[in-house]
C-alpha positions as CSV (number, residue, x, y, z in Angstrom):
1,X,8.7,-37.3,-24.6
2,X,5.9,-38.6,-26.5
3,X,2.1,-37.0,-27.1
4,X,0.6,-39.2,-24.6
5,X,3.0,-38.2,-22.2
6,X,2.3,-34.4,-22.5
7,X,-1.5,-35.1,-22.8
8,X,-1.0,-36.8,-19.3
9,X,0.6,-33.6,-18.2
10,X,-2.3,-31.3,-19.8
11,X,-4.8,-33.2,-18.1
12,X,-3.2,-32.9,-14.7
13,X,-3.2,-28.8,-15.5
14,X,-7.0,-29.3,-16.7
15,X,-7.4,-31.3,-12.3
16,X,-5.1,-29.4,-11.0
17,X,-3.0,-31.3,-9.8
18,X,0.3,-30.9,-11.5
19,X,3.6,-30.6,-9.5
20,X,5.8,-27.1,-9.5
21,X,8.1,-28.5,-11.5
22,X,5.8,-29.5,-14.1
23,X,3.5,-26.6,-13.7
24,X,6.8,-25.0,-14.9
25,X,7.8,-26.7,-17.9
26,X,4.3,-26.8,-19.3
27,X,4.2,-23.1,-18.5
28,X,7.9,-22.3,-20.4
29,X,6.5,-24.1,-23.2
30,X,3.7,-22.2,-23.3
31,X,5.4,-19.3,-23.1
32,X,7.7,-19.7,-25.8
33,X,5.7,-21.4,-28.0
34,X,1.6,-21.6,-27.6
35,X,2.0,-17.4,-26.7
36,X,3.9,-16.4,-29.5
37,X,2.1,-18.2,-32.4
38,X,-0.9,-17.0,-30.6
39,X,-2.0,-21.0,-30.6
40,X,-4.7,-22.3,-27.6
41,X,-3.5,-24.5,-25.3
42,X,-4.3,-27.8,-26.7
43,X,-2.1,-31.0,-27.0
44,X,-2.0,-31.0,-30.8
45,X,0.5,-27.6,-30.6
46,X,2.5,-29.6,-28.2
47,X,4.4,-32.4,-30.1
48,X,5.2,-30.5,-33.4
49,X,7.1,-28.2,-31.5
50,X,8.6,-30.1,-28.3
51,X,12.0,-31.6,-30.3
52,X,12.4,-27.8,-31.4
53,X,12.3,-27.0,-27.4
54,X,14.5,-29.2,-25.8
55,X,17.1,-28.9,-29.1
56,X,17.2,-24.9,-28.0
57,X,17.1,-25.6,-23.7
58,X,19.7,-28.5,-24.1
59,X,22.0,-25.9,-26.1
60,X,21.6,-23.0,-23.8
61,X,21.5,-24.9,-20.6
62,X,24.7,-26.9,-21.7
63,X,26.6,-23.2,-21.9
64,X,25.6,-22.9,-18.2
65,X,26.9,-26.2,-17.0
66,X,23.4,-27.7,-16.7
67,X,23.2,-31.3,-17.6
68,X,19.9,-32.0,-19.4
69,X,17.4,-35.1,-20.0
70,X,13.9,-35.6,-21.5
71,X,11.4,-34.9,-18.7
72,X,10.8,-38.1,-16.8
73,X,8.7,-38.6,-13.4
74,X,11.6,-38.6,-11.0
75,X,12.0,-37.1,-7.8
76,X,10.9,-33.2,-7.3
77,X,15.0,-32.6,-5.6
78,X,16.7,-33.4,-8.5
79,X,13.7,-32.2,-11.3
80,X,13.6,-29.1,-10.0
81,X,17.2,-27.7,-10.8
82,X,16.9,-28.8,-14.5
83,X,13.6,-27.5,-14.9
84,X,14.6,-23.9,-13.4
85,X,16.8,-24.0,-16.1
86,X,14.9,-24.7,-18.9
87,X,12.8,-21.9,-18.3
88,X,15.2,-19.4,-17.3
89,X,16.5,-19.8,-20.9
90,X,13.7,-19.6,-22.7
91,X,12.1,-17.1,-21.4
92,X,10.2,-13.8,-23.2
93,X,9.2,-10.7,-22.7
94,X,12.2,-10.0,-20.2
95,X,11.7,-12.5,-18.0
96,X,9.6,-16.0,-17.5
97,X,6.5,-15.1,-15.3
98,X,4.8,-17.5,-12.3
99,X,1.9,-17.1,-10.9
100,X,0.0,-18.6,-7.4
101,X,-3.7,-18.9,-6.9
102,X,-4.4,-19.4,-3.0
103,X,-8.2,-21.1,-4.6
104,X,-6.9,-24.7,-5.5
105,X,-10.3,-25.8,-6.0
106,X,-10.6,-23.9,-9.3
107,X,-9.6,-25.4,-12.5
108,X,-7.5,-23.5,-15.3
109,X,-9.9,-21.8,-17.7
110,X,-9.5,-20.9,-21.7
111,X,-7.7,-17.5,-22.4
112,X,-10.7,-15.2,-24.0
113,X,-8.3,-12.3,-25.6
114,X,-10.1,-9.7,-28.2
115,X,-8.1,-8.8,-31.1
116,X,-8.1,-5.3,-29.6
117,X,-4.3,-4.3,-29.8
118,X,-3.4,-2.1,-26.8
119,X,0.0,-0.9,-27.0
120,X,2.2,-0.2,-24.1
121,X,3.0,3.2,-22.7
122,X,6.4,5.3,-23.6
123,X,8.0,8.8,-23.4
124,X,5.0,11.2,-22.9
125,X,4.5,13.8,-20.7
126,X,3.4,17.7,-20.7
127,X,5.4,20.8,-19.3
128,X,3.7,23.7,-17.8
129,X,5.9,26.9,-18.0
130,X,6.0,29.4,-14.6
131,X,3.9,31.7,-17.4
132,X,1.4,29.5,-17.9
133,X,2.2,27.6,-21.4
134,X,1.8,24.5,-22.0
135,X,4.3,22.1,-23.9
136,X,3.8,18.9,-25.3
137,X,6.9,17.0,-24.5
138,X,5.9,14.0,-26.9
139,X,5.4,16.1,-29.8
140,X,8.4,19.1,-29.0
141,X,11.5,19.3,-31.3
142,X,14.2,18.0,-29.9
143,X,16.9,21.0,-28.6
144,X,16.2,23.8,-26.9
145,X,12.4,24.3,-25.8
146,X,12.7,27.6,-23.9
147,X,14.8,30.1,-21.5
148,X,13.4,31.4,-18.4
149,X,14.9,33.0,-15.5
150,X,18.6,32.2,-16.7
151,X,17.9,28.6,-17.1
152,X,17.8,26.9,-20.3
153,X,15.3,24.0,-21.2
154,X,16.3,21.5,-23.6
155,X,14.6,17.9,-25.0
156,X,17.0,15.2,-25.9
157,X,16.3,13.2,-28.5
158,X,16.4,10.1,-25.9
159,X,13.7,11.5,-24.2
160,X,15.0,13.5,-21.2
161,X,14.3,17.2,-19.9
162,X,17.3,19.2,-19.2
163,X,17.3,22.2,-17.4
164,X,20.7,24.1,-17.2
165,X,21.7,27.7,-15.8
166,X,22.6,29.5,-19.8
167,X,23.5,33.1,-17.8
168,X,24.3,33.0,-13.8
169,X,23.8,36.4,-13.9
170,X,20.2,36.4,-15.0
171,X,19.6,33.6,-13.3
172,X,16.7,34.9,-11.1
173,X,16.0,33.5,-7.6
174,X,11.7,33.3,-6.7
175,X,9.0,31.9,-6.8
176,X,9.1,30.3,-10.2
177,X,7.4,26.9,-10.6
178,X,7.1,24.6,-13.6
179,X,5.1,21.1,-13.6
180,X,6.0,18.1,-15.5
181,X,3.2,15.7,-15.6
182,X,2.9,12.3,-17.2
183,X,-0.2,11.0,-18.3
184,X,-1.9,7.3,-18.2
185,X,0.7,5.6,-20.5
186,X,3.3,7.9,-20.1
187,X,6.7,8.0,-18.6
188,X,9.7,10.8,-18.7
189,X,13.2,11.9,-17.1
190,X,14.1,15.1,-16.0
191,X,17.4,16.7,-14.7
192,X,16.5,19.3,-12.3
193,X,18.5,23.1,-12.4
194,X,20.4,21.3,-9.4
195,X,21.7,18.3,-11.7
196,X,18.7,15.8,-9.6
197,X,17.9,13.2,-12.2
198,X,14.0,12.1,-11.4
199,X,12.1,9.7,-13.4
200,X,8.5,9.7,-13.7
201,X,6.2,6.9,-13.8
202,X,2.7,7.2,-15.6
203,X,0.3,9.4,-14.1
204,X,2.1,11.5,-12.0
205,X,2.9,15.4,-11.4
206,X,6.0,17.0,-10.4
207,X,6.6,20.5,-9.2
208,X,9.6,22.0,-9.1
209,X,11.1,25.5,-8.7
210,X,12.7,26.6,-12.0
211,X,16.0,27.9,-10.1
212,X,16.9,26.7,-6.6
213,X,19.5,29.6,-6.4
214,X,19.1,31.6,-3.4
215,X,16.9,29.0,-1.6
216,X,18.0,27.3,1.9
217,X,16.4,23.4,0.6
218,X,15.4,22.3,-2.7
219,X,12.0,21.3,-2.3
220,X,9.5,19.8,-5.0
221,X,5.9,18.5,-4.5
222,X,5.3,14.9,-5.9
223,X,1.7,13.5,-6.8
224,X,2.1,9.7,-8.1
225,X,5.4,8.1,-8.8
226,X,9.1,8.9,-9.2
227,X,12.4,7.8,-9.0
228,X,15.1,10.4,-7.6
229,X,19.2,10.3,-7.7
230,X,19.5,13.5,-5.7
231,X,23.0,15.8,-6.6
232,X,25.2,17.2,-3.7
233,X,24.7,20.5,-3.5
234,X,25.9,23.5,-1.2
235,X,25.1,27.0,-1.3
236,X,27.8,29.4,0.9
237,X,29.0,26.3,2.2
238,X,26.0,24.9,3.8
239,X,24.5,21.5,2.7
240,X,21.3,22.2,0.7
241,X,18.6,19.5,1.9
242,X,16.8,18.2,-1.1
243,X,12.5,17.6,0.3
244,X,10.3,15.5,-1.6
245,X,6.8,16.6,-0.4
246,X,3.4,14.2,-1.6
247,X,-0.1,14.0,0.3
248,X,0.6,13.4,4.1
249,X,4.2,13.0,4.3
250,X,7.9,14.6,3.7
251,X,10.9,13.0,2.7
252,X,14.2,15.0,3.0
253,X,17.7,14.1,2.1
254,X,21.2,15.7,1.2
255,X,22.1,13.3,-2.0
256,X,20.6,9.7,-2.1
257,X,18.6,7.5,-4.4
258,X,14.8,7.0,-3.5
259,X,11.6,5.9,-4.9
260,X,8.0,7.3,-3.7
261,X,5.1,5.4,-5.1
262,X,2.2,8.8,-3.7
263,X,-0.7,7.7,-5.9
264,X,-3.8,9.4,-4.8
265,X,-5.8,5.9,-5.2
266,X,-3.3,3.8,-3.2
267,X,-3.8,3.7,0.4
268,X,-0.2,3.7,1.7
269,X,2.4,6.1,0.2
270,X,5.6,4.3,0.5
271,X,9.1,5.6,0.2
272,X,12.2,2.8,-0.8
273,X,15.8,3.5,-0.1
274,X,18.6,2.3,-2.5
275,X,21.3,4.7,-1.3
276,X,22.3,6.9,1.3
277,X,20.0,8.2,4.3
278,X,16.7,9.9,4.2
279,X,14.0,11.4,6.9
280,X,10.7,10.4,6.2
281,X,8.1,12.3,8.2
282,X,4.4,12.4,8.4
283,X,2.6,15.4,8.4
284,X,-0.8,14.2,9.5
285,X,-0.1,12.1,12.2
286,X,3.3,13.0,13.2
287,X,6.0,10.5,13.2
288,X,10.1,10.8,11.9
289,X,11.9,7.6,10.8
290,X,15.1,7.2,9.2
291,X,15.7,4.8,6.1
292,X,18.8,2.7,5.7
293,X,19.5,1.7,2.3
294,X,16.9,-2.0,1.6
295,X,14.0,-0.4,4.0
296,X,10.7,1.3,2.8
297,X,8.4,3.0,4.7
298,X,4.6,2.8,4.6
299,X,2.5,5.5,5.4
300,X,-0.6,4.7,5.9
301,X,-3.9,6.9,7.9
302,X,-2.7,5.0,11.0
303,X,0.6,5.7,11.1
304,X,4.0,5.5,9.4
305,X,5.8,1.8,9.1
306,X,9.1,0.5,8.5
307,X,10.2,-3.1,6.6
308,X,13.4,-4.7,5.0
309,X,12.3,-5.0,0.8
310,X,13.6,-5.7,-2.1
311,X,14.9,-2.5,-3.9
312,X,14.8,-4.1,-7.5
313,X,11.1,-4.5,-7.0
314,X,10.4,-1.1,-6.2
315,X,12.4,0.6,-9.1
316,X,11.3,-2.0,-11.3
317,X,9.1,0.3,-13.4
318,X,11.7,2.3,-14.0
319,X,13.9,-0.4,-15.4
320,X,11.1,-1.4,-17.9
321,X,10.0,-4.1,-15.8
322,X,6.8,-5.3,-13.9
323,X,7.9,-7.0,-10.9
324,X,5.8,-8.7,-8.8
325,X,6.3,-10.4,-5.2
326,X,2.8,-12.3,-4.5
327,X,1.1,-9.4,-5.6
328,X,-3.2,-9.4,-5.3
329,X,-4.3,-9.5,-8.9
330,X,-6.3,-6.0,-8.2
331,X,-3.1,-4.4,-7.3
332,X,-1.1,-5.9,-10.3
333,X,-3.7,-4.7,-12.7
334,X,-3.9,-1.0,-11.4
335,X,-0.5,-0.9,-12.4
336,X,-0.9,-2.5,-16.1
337,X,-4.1,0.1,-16.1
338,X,-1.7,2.9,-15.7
339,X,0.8,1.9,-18.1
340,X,-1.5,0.9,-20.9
341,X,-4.5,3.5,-20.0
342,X,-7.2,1.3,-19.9
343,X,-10.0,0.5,-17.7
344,X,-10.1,-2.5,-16.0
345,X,-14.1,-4.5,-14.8
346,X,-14.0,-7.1,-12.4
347,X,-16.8,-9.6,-13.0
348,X,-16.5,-11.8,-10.2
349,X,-14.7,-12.4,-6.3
350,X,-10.5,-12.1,-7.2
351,X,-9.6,-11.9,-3.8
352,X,-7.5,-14.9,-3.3
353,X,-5.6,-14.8,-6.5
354,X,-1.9,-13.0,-6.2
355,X,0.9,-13.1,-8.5
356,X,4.8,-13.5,-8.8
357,X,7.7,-12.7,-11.2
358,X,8.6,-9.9,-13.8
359,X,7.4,-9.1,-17.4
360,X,8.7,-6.6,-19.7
361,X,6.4,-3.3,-19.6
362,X,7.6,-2.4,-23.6
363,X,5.5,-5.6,-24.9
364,X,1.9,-5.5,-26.2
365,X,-0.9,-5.8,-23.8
366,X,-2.2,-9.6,-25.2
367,X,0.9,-11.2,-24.8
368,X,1.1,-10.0,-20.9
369,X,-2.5,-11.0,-20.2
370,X,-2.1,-14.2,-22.4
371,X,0.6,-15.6,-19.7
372,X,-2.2,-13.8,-16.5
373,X,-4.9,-15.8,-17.7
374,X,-2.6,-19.5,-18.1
375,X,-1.6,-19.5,-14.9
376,X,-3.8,-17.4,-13.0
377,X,-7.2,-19.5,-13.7
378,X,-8.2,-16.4,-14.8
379,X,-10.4,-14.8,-18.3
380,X,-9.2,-11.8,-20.2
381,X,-11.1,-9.9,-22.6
382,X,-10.3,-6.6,-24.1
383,X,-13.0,-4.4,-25.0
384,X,-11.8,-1.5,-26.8
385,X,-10.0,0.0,-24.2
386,X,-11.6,-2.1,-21.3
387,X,-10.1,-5.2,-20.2
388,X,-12.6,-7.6,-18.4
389,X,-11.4,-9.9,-16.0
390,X,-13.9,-13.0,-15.4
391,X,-13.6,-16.5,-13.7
């Protein structure tokens, strides 16, 4: 394809008017190109580069059993299929993202991006010991962290928070409690003294007992967001139910895995079955429903809800992913807030804009607003730690 050619194309992004399938190769390019050698979008970038392109797409796309061709204007059926591919196999930051703007009349605007460098969030999160003391997860030694009640703490150098009866015969039962609690930018795992395996999402709390022995349900109090794979456990042969408590609602199972998204700023807390069968309940206005493995439950100051979803979406923070399914742009950058602790100012009526696809979280905060701001007819600017989202 010649210069003119993909000027032609660059002008019909600049109307508005381009097709999905070329919307799509212009944005792969972009993406593996104009992003990562932090070039504008301009057609002088474009030509230097495209033989380089399609020399890596034909090569990978041939392993697939894709067959391949310069981009001509032929029909959108059998463009499509050869387009998909190209960007499927070029794609960075874990995966290619696309993006839908319900305001057609606006026109694709320059990406504004300070040199500010905001990296993204990892393994950080605090422990507060039934005594009182505080531990700093992110800065501990890794082994042994401390013994209380029988049960043995220990920090893995991968990150993870064991807890593990040392002595069953000092293992205590009452009321002991310890909090784990991630901050803005943080994320941890922890294994509960019942073998549970819950990972937490930034900004949020867990509470948990620091022995369940004795007890007739295991029962921990969640404020934000966590994954749980819940272990099988009896006591004197009866099945120990395993309750998730947040603001409003319950959620009690005997060994499943479940995700509750209980932010204090959203307006729905929603619960997402992968696995086995839970009882969701709400305690303000009162309402049971059971979860089958695909459904999530909404509840919301009305009442409690029930839909079919996509699981991967839902547990795609925990996979190192941001996944989005025609997301608002407000809600999509609550969650980038959270992960890279920043502030985000709206200057200007985003209501209409929503968003699409996946990004890797473990990438710097430019290159994920760099791809926002080329297909979302949207500005970026960062600000220290402020990002600014204009017209």
């Amino acid at each position: 394809m010649s210069e003119t050619e993909l000027s032609k194309l660059i002008e019909k992004y600049k109307n508005g008017t381009l097709t999905e399938e070329e919307s799509a190769f212009l944005n792969a390019w972009y993406i593996k190109y104009a992003v990562e050698q932090e070039s504008s979008f301009d057609p002088a970038y474009l030509d230097q580069n495209l033989d380089l392109m399609w020399n890596a797409i034909e090569d990978n796309v041939a392993q697939h059993g894709f067959r391949t061709e310069r981009l001509k204007p032929v029909a959108k059926t059998s463009l499509w299929p050869r387009i998909a591919a190209a960007a499927s196999v070029i794609m960075v930051m874990g995966a290619a993202l696309y993006f839908f703007n319900t305001d057609k009349t606006k026109t694709p605007t320059a990406i504004n991006i300070a040199k500010t460098e905001i990296r993204p969030g990892g393994n950080r999160a605090f422990l507060t010991l039934a005594d009182g003391s505080k531990i700093s997860l992110n800065d501990a030694a890794n082994g042994q962290l401390a013994n209380q009640a029988g049960i043995t703490i220990t920090k893995t150098k991968n990150g993870q928070l064991i807890y593990t009866i040392a002595d069953q015969q000092s293992a205590k039962p009452g009321n002991l409690y310890n909090t784990i609690e991630t901050p803005r930018g943080g994320q941890y795992q922890i294994n509960l003294p019942d073998g549970s395996k819950v990972w937490l999402n930034a900004e949020t709390k867990l509470k948990f007992p620091v022995t369940f022995a004795n007890k007739k349900e295991r029962k921990v109090e969640l404020r934000g967001e966590a994954y749980f794979e819940v272990a099988k456990l009896k006591t004197e042969g009866i099945k120990m139910p395993f309750i998730v408590a947040s603001t409003g609602q319950e959620v009690e199972v005997l060994g499943t895995h479940f995700n509750v998204n209980a932010y204090p700023d959203e307006q729905d807390t929603k619960t997402t079955l992968l696995e086995g069968l839970v009882r969701v309940s709400g305690l303000l206005r009162p309402r049971n429903a059971i979860l089958k493995p695909g459904q999530q439950s909404s509840l919301s100051p009305t009442g409690l809800s029930l839909k079919n979803v996509d699981t991967e979406q839902a547990v795609a923070w925990k996979n190192g992913q941001f996944m989005f399914s025609n997301e608002p742009l407000t809600q999509v950058m609550k969650e980038v807030s959270r992960w890279y602790n920043v502030e985000v100012e709206y200057k200007g009526d985003f209501s209409n804009v929503v968003i699409g696809g996946s990004v890797s979280k473990f990438t710097n905060i430019k290159e994920v607003l760099d791809v926002l701001a080329l297909a979302g007819k949207i500005n970026f600017k960062t600000v220290g730690n402020k990002v600014i989202v204009s017209p």
